[in-house]
C-alpha positions in Angstrom: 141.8 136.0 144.6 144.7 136.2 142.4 145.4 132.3 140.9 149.4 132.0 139.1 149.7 130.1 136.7 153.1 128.8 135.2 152.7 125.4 134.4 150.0 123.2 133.2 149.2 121.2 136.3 148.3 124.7 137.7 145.4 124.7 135.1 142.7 122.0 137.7 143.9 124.4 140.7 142.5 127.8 138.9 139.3 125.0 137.7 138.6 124.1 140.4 139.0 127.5 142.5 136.9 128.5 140.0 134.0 125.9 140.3 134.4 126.4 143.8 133.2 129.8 143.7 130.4 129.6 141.5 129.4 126.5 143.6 129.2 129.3 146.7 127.2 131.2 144.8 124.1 128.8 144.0 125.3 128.2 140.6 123.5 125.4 138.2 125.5 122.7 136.8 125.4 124.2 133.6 126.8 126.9 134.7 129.5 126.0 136.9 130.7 123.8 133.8 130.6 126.7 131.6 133.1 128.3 134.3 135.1 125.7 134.5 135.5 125.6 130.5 136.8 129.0 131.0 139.1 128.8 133.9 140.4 125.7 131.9 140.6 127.8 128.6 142.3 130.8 130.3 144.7 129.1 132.2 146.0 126.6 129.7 146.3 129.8 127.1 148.5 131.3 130.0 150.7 128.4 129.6 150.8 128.3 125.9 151.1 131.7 124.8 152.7 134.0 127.4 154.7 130.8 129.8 153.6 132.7 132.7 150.7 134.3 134.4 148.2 134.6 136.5 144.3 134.5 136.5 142.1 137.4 138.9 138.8 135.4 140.6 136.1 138.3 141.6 133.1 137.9 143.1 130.4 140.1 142.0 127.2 141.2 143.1 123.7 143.1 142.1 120.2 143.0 143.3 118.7 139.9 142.9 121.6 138.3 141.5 125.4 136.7 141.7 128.1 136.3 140.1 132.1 135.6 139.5 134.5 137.3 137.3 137.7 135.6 135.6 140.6 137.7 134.4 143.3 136.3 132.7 146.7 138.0 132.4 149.8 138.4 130.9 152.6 140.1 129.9 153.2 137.6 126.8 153.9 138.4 122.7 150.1 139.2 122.7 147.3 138.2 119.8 148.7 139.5 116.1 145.0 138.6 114.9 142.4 139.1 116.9 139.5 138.4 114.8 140.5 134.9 114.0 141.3 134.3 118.1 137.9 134.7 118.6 136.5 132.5 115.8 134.6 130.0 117.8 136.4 127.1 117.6 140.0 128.4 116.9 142.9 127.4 119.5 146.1 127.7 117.9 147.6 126.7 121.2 146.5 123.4 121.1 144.8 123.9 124.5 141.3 122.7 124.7 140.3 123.6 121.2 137.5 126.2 122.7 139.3 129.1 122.1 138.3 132.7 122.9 135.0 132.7 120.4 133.9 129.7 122.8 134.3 132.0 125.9 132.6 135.3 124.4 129.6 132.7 123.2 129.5 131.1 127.4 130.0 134.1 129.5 127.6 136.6 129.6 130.3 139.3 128.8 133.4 139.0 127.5 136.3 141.7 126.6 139.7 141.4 125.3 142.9 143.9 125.3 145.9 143.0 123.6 149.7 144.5 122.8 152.1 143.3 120.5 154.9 142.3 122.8 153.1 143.9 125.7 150.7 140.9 126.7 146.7 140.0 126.9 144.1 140.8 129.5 140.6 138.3 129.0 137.6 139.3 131.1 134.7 136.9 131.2 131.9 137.2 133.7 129.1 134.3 134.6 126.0 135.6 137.0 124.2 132.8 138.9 121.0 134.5 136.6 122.2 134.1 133.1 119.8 136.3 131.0 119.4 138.5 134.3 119.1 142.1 133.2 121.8 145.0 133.7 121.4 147.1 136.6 119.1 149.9 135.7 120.0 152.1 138.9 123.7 152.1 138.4 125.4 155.3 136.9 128.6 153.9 136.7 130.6 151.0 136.0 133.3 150.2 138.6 135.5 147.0 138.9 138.1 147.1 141.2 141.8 145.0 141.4 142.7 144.5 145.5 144.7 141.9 146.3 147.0 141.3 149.8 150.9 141.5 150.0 152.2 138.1 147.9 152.2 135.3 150.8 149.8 137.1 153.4 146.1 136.0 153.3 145.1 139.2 155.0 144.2 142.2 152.6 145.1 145.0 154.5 143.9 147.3 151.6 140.2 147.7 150.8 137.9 149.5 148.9 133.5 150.3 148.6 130.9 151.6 146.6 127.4 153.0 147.2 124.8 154.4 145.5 122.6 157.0 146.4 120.0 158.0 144.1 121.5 159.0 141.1 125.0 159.7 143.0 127.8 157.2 143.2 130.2 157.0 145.9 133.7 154.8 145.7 136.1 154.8 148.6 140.2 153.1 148.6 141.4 152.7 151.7 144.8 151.5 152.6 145.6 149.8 156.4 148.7 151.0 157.9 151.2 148.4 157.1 150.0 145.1 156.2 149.1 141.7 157.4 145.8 141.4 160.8 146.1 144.8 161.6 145.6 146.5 158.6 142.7 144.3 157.4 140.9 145.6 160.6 141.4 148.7 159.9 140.8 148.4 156.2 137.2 146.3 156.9 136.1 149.2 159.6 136.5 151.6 156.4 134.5 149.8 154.3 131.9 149.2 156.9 131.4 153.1 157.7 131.1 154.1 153.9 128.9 150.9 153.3 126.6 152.0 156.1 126.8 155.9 155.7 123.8 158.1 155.0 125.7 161.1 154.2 127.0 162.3 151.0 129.4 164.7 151.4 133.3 163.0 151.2 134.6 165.4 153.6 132.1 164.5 155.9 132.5 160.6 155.5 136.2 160.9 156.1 135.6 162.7 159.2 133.4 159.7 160.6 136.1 157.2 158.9 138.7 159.5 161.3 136.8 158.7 164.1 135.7 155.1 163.6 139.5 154.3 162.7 140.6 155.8 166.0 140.2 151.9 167.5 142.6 150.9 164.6 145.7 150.7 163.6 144.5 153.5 161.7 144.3 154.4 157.7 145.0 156.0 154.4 141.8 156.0 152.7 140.0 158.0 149.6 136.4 159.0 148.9 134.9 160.5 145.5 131.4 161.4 145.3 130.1 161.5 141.2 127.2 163.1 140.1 126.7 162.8 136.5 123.5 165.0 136.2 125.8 167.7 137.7 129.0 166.7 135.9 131.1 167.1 139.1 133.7 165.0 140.7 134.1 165.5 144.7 137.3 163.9 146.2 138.8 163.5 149.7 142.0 161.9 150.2 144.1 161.7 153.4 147.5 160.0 153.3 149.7 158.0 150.8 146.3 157.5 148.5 146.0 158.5 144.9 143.4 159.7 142.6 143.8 161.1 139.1 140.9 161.6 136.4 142.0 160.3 133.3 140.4 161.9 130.3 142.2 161.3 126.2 143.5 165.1 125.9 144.6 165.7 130.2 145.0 164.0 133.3 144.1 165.5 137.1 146.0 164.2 139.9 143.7 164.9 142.9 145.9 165.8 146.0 145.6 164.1 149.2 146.1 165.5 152.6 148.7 164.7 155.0 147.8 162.1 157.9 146.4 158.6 158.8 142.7 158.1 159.7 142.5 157.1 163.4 145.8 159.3 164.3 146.0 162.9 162.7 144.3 164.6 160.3 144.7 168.0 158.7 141.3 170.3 158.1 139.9 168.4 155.2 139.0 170.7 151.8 137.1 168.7 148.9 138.7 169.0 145.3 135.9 169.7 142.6 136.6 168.5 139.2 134.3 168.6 136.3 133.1 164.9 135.0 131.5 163.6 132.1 131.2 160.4 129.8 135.0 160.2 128.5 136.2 160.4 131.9 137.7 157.4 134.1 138.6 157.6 137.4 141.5 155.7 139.1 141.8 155.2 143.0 145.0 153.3 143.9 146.6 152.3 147.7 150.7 153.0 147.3 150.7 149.5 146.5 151.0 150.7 142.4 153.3 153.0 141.2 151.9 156.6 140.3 153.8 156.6 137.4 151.5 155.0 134.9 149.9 157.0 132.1 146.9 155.3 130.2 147.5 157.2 127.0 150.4 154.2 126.6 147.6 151.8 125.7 145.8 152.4 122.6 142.3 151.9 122.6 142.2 151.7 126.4 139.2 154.2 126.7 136.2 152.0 124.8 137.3 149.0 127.7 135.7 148.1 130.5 136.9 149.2 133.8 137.7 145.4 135.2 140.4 145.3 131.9 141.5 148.8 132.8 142.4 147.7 136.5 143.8 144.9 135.3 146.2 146.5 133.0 147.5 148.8 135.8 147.8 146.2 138.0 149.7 143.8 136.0 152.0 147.0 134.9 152.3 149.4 138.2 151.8 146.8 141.2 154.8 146.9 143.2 154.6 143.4 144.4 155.7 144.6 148.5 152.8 145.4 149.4 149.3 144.8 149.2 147.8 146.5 146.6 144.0 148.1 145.3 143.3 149.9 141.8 139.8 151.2 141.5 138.2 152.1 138.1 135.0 153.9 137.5 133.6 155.1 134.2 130.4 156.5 133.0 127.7 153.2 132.2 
């Protein structure tokens, strides 16, 4: 759910959308205060700082346990000093006189990115579980942006991820068009790769093909990671993009021609090596292809839901619904 915020009466909407949420998801009154201290804080720094923005509301999910993720962003002067923004205490905006230290000591993590004349990105994440521990099976960490065409409810982009032993599997998948239609098409996606037992990308795309065929149809992408191996496997058909983002090169991965449900070429997995400095980006045609992470210093030690966040809020095209999906190793 993306939340703008332009104006400070649009600080108790993002509160209590907010509350809201963590209400949904069995939250304790301690802890639904201590999200709405931060949707409060986040917002009202929009305001202050930057004049403009808008905050990203993500639900989140592990065994055992739920949770929500804020994102605040901006393209405002950014923070000159950091370290004293996050003294616990410090609000030079005048705002609820929390400030950022108060948010990394509430939420149960807490990240920052920040670019002199370029804007802020805050992450914060509350799980129902407070002191619940990470996820000891995952071999990534994936966050993903994927949000609808500005004024349709209807996402008709989509995305997945499933783990299978000590593989990973992460799928985009953009609806033809946008609006009913494409969210039908974009839901049957995820479905399939949700419920699939294979492992093989080329062979998920070919049941995505025929599951599809009752659809409007697709454009839809699916890597397969295996870190032990150090191998990337990626299947793309239509206008999706991947690239594997590493400091020294970047590797588009090609897509085929098509749309799931209507025509498909003979499919041919790309195999790309992987290891620990590498990111991988997903993206529907909602964001523009021309973005290049090596702009952003310091990018490469942040979390993927900042990552996704910064392409988003710098490549989104704003006509048309748009997913960014980041994965890195955990």
């Amino acid at each position: 759910m993306l939340i703008e915020v332009s104006e400070q009466s649009q600080t108790g909407d993002a509160r209590r959308k907010a509350v809201a949420l963590a209400q949904s998801l069995a939250m304790d009154e301690i802890r639904c205060g201590e999200v709405a201290i931060a949707a409060t804080e986040i917002a009202t720094n929009l305001v202050k700082h930057a004049g403009r923005g808008y905050i990203l509301l993500q639900q989140m999910g592990r065994p055992g346990n739920l949770g929500l993720r804020l994102i605040g962003v901006d393209k405002g002067p950014g923070i000159e000093d950091v370290a004293r923004a996050l003294e616990d205490g410090h609000s030079s905006a005048e705002s609820m006189g929390t400030g950022l230290g108060a948010l990394k000591r509430l939420a149960d993590t807490f990240d920052l990115y920040t670019m002199p004349g370029a804007g802020t990105i805050v992450s914060v994440a509350f799980w129902s579980r407070k002191q619940a521990n990470p996820l000891p099976a995952a071999v990534l960490e994936v966050a993903c942006v994927s949000e609808p065409l500005r004024g349709e409810e209807a996402n008709g982009d989509g995305w997945a991820v499933k783990y299978s032993s000590d593989l990973a599997l992460l799928m985009v998948v953009d609806g033809l068009g946008h609006g009913i239609l494409a969210a039908e098409a974009a839901r049957e996606a995820e479905r399939i790769l949700t419920a699939t037992a294979l492992t093989s990308p080329d062979a998920i795309v070919e049941d995505l093909h025929a599951a599809l065929k009752k659809t409007r149809g697709a454009a839809a992408a699916v890597a397969k990671i295996d870190p032990a191996k150090g191998l990337l496997s990626f299947v793309g058909v239509g206008n999706v993009a991947g690239t594997i983002a590493e400091p020294n090169v970047c590797r588009s991965l090609a897509s085929h021609n098509g749309t799931l449900g209507h025509q498909m070429e003979r499919l041919q997995s790309f195999i790309c090596p992987w290891n620990r400095e590498s990111i991988l980006v997903l993206h529907s045609d909602g964001l523009i292809t021309r973005w290049d992470l090596k702009r952003y210093p310091g990018i490469w030690k942040k979390p993927p839901s900042v990552i996704a966040a910064v392409l988003h809020r710098d490549f989104c095209r704003e006509r048309d619904d748009v997913t960014v999906l980041v994965a890195k190793a955990a």
